[in-house]
Phi, psi and omega in degrees: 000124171294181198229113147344095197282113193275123197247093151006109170273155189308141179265110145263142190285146161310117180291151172231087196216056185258019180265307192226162173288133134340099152279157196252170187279148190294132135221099195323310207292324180288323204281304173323317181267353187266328163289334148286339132341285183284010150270347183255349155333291200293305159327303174288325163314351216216358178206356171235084184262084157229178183308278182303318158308325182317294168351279168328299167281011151235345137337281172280356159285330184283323209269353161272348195268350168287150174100167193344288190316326198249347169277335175297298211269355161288301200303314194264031166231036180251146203167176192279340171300305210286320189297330200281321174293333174275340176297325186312287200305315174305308186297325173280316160328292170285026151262351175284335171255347179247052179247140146315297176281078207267301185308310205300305149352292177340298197281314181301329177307303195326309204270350189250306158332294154342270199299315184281332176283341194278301190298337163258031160256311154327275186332316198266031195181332175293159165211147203306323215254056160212358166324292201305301200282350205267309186301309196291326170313288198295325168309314172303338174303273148350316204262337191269334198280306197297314162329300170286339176269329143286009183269313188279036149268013213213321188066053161261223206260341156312288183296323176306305178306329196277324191279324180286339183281334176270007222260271166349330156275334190141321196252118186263015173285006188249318188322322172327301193354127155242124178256110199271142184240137184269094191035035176078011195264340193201147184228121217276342148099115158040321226263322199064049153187130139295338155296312154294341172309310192299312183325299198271317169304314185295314161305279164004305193281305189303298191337288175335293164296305152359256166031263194297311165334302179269000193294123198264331231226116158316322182283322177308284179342278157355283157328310175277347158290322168269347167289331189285326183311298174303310205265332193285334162277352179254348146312321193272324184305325187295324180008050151308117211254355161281304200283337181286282189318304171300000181236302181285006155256012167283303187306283150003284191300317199302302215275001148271340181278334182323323193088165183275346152297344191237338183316303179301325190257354132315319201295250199336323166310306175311310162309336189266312186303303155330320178295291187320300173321303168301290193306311218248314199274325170295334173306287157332313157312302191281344184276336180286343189273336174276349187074056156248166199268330206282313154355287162332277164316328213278007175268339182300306166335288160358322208256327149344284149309333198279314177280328173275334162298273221286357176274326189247277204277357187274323196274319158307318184296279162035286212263309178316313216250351188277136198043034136256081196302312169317294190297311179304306178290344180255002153262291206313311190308322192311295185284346144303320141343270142359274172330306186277347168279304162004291175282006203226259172351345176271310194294296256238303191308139194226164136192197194276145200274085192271133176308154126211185181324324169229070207185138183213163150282104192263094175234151187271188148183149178264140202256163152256118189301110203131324192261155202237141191248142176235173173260157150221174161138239193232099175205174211257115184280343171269012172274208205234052175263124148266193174199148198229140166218151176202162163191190193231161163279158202280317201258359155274343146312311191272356176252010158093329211275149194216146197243153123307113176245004174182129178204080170197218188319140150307308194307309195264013189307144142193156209197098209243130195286118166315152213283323220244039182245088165326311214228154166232160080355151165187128169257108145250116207255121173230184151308123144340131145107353187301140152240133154298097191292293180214134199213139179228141163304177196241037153217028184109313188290149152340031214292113181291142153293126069111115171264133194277327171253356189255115184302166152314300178320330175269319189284000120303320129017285187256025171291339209223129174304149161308305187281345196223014166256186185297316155347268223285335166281353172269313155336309193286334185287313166311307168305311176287002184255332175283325192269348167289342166267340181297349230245312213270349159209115200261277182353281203235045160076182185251344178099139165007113157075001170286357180281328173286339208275292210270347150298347161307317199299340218230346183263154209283031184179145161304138110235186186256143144188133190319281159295157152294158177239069150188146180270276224305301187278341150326279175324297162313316195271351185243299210233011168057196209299300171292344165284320187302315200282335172302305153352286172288343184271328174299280171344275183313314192285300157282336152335301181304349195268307186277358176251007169278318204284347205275328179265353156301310182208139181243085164295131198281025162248002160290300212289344183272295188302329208274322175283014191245307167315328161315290212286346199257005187255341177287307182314296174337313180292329165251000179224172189278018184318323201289322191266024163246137189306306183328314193268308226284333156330288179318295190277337159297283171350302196248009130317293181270018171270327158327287175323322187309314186269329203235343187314177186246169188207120216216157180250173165125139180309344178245011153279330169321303209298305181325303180329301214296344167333285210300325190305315214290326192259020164258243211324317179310308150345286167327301206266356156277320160317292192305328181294313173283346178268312172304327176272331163275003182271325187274336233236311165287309155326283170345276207305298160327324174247026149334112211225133178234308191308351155291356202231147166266149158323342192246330166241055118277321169303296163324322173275320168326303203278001184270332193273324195304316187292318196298297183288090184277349164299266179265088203231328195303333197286315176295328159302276200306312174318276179331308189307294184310295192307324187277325169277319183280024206252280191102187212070133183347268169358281163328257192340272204317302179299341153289331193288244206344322183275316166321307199274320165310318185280331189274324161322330167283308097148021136302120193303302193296337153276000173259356185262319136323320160347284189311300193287341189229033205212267177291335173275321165286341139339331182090335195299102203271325200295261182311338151321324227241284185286013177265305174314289176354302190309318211248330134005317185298322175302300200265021190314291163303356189253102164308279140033276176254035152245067170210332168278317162313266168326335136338298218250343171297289182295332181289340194269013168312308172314330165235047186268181132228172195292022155227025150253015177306320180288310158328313177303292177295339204268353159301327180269327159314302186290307172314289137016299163301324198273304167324322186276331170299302176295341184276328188292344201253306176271150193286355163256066174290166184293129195251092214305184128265160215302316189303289195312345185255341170303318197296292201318300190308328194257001166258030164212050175251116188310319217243028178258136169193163131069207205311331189291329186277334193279272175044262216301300191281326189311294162312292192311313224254039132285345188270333209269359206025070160209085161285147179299000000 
């Protein structure tokens, strides 16, 4: 009997891959065209901040995200960094619709839409083995931003050609441009802020150092030195004293996550680069403070040195100092040694200060409060020197306001400081070519001259603590007006753009400001506690993602991104980055590029099921945006080329309420209009639909809709009580704006004009409660509200006690004829 021969069945392997992502196979040609794309994509998102581009970038995100490739590369990048990002997204979508303040929302959607179409076309289309080319884009980006953000301190033939081209495109915001300069000290750059230029530049230089690092080819080396060069000069141009403080502890975290193989020939890359960036951004500086073009050119250079520091003496030393530990701590003490006398030969080194026609000496000094101070030194006594000295008080700082103590002769200067004054000022003005030698206060100090090494833009700079101007103090002030609101709906926020709407309501003084200057309480006041938490699981989750990978192997394109994370979440806490499109582009990129490289990639049906979720509600996402955004884009359009005098009355009442359906936005122009038309039309109908928009528009308790509310609603109603108390209503919003509780009382005297005199009282005692509600906000804030004289004439005669009935209708009828507003 033979012995049955047995045939092995085929073993097929399991995958087992719960370490690294399934690489996938090289197609050069795909990878060349999707990095160039997705960089001039990525260009126009960051500089054509419109609607319809919103549109456009999500448009090709959706129409890219489809097919094998991109359900693959969702599914096997699904993790908590991709749930955190979509959950974001999704959660500002619904906050875009339950926010009171649907325009503003509008334009903030617009922007998240931008950023977010970007960041799931990476997800759904980036690959670990084009990271290198995906990066080299975004250096080109940047390095192309930086250039016109340094051109546009000059209004030169770049940024002029760029503003028309964007003209030409849609966004006609850059032509406007005023580029304001701080005493010479800083140039705000395409954004018109210097702080964000530092913001997107300092990201820029990590990249950059990247780069330049990994660059295997001299001529890569090269590229990447000059492109790094241009953002490094428009960092220094920017001379953001937040983003210089977030970046240089940024480096410092870089050259520790680097690892000890990398350190050393980072630190001189740093180093080199840091040479150039001075010597080509004061040049630049001081030549852009005159409007010269040259400003400009003298920045191309930079990357030029940068790539010959770091080709020679940076890569040599390197190579020399690596495993001489000894020899390593005695160039490192040496060149801080160094660093630091620099600086102290910068504070210290002088010389005499020569006028010129548009050139002043701008200097600080610290005081003793009470005391009263004169000059001495050394100047031609017969000239024409003045001197202006000013300062603030802690609470005229944060309010902007600043005192005079002294604006005349120098010679005869003397000037005496309020007890809670620390600190001065001082502007000194001569003739052209005159010099000022020396100048001291009459308790010693010292007032520094004309710095031999230190330019004017930085040495003006420092005249003012860092800790103690209106900057750091208005900051601190945001933060406490963002957690009082956050405090007032903590769970699901106030919605997309309430912050702007709503800050008025809670600050102890008026300003304007778009943002919170911190994202995490940005984030906490529009989408509360579930939006912080989508945030964080986004944030956090990659962090966590680049520092498993950091402990695998610490590949310097973990240690770069994980330092690009540093800086935009430290900036982030004091400036306004997250809510401008340009960085939120930017920082999403380099956020979900972790993912791109390091996600994990795991099999089994219900990761299967999952991709396919998360793809559905990605792409769902997209096309819901585009819908809501998109019908308000078409909806507005429509309403601008309104033609009503062409139309009855009854289907413009019809097309209001279709454009009203249309718009989940910008719904008030259509509301009020449907309200006024519908009440004067009349009829059953009508009215209810004027009652509905009355009641919808008032619901919000935003002043410019309760104030229509009031004016084309309750006041042709004859309804003087809800007239009165709508205003009241919408007063609350606008509680700190002198302004509109001055457009209220306005509107108070026109509806005077159709009262009759036996609703005077009823009249005054309305004016009286507004009055009352002014005197609560006036109890709170440091600023109070400040009437105009008509307006404070009407308050004063509606609250003379021994006034009633016709004797009150009178009373105002005469004021507010003395007043040229006869009734």
């Amino acid at each position: 009997m033979k012995r049955k021969k047995t045939v092995p069945a085929e073993v097929v392997p399991k995958p087992v891959n719960d370490a690294a992502p399934v690489p996938e196979k090289d197609h050069p040609l795909y990878d060349r065209l999707f990095v160039v794309g997705f960089a001039v994509l990525l260009f126009f998102a960051m500089t054509v901040q419109t609607v319809p581009m919103s549109l456009i970038l999500a448009a090709v995100a959706l129409a890219l995200s489809f097919g094998r490739g991109g359900y693959a590369r969702f599914r096997g990048r699904l993790g908590i960094p991709v749930l955190g990002f979509l959950a974001f997204l999704i959660l500002c979508g619904a906050a875009s619709l339950y926010t009171s303040f649907g325009a503003y929302a509008y334009g903030e959607y617009a922007k998240l839409l931008a950023s977010g179409a970007l960041g799931l076309l990476l997800l759904a289309r980036g690959r670990e083995q084009n990271a290198g080319g995906l990066l080299f884009g975004f250096s080109a980006v940047c390095g192309v931003i930086g250039l016109l953000c340094i051109d546009a301190g000059c209004r030169g033939p770049l940024f002029r050609g760029f503003a028309s081209f964007m003209e030409g495109l849609g966004d006609a915001a850059y032509q406007s441009l005023d580029q304001a300069t701080y005493t010479g000290a800083r140039f705000d750059g395409i954004y018109n802020d210097a702080n964000l230029t530092g913001s997107l530049m300092a990201l820029a230089v990590l990249v950059g150092l990247y780069l330049i690092r990994t660059g295997r080819k001299p001529w890569e080396r090269f590229a990447a030195c000059f492109l790094t060069g241009l953002s490094a000069v428009a960092f220094f141009t920017a001379m953001s004293r937040g983003a210089i403080l977030c970046f240089g502890a940024t480096l410092l975290a870089y050259l520790l996550i680097a690892g000890k193989e990398e350190r050393l020939g980072l630190f001189f890359t740093m180093a080199a680069m840091g040479i150039s960036m001075v010597v080509f951004g004061v040049v630049s500086a001081s030549l852009l403070a005159g409007g010269s073009f040259w400003g400009t050119l003298v920045a191309l250079p930079s990357g030029v040195l940068l790539w010959l520091l770091n080709e020679f003496p940076a890569r040599k030393a390197a190579s020399a100092l690596a495993g001489h530990g000894k020899l390593l701590a005695g160039v490192l003490g040496g060149g801080i040694a160094a660093g630091i006398a620099a600086v102290i030969l910068a504070l210290t080194l002088t010389e005499p200060f020569v006028f010129t026609e548009s050139n002043f000496l701008y200097r600080g000094a610290d005081v003793e409060g009470g005391e009263t101070y004169t000059f001495s030194g050394d100047w031609d006594k017969s000239s024409e020197i003045t001197v202006l000295v000013y300062g603030s008080t802690r609470e005229q700082e944060l309010t902007s306001v600043t005192e005079t103590y002294y604006n005349g002769p120098l010679e005869e200067a003397s000037f005496t400081v309020p007890e809670d004054v620390g600190h001065v000022l001082m502007q000194f003005r001569g003739p052209a070519g005159l010099e000022l030698r020396q100048v001291s206060l009459s308790d010693g100090t010292e007032i520094p001259m004309a710095y031999t090494l230190l330019p004017d833009n930085i040495a003006n700079r420092l005249q003012k603590n860092i800790f103690e101007d209106s900057s750091f103090l208005l900051r601190l002030q945001y933060d406490i007006d963002g957690w009082t609101l956050f405090k007032e709906s903590p769970l699901a926020g106030h919605g997309l753009g309430a912050t702007e709407g709503l800050l008025t309501s809670v600050q102890p003084f008026f300003y304007e400001s778009l943002y919170l200057h911190n994202h995490l309480l940005q984030v906490m006041d529009e989408t509360g506690l579930l939006g912080l938490a989508a945030f964080l699981a986004f944030i956090l989750g990659t962090a966590v993602l680049l520092v498993r990978q950091l402990r695998k192997a610490r590949t310097p394109l973990a240690a770069m991104l994980l330092a690009c994370l540093v800086m935009m979440n430290l900036h982030g806490l004091m400036e306004i980055s997250f809510s401008v499109q340009m960085f939120q582009c930017a920082a999403f990129f380099l956020l979900l590029l972790p993912t791109v490289c390091y996600g994990t990639y795991t099999e089994g049906r219900k990761r299967r099921a999952a991709g396919i979720v998360v793809l559905v509600v990605s792409d769902l996402w997209l096309v819901i945006s585009v819908a809501l955004l998109g019908g308000s884009l078409l909806a507005q359009k429509e309403y601008r080329e309104l033609d009503a005098a062409g139309m009855t009355t009854g289907s413009f009442i019809e097309t209001l309420e279709r454009l009203d359906r249309m718009d989940a936005y910008n719904d008030q122009s259509y509301k009020v209009n449907l309200m006024g038309n519908a009440l004067q039309a009349g009829g059953i109908s009508n009215e209810g639909t004027a009652a509905r928009c009355a009641r919808e528009l008032r619901e919000t308790g935003e002043f410019d809709s309760c104030y229509y509310v009031a004016a084309y609603y309750y006041l042709p109603l004859g309804q003087l009580e809800n007239f009165f108390d709508v205003l009241q209503e919408g007063l609350l919003q606008e509680r700190s704006n002198s302004e509109a509780w001055n457009s209220a009382m306005n509107l108070c005297i026109q509806a005077f004009s159709q009262i009759d005199p036996a609703e005077a009282d009823t009249f005054a005692e309305g004016v009286r409660g507004i009055g009352e509600a002014m005197d609560r906000a006036n109890a709170y804030l440091l600023v109070p509200v400040a009437l105009t004289e008509e307006n404070a004439a009407l308050l004063n005669c509606a609250r003379t006690d021994l006034l009633d009935g016709e004797g009150m209708y009178a009373a105002i009828s005469q004021v507010l004829s003395q007043a040229g507003n006869p009734s």
